[in-house]
N, C-alpha and C positions, 0 to 999 in steps of 0.2 A: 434416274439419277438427276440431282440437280446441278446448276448450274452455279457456280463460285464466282462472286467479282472477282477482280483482280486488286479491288482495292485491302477486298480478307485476304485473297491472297498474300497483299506486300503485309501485311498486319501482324499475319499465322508467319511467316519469314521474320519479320523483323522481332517477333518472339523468339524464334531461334537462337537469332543473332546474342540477343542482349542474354541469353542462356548462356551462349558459348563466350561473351565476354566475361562471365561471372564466372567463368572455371568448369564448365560441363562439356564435356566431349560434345561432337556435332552430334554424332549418333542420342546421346543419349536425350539433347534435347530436343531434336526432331522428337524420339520414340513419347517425350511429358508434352510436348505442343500437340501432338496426334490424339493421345489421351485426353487429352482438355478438350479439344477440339470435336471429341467423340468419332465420327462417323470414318476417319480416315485413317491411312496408314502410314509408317514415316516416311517410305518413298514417294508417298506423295509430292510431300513439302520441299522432298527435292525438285520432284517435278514442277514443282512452279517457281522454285526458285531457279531452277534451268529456265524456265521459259519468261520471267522476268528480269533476264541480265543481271541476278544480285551474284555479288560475291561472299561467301563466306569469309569472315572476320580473322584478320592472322594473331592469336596469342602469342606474345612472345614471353615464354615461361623461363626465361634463362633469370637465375637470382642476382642481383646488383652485386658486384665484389667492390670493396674497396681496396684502394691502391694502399695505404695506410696499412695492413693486415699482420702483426706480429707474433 
């Protein structure tokens, strides 16, 4: 088994990330970053996202209302 920096680590995470701002569930952009990634699997990327203090990204999916609305 090799050995991963931590600098692919924060890289292969911060791919997630910018997944899950773009409207993709965490899940499923862990399972397209794993794929690219080849050799791992998507608990992986939690795991190093656990062991790098990153937070997952909060989408706020609620639709703007206007106050104007007749």
């Amino acid at each position: 088994m090799t050995r991963t920096s931590k600098t692919a680590m924060r890289n292969a995470v911060n791919k997630v990330f910018a997944l899950v701002r773009n409207g993709h569930s965490v899940t499923e952009a862990r399972k397209l970053v794993a794929k690219d990634l080849g050799n791992i699997v998507a608990g992986t990327l939690w795991n190093w996202q656990n062991r790098l203090n990153m937070t997952t990204p909060v989408m706020n999916t609620k639709i703007a209302t206007s106050s104007n609305n007749t």
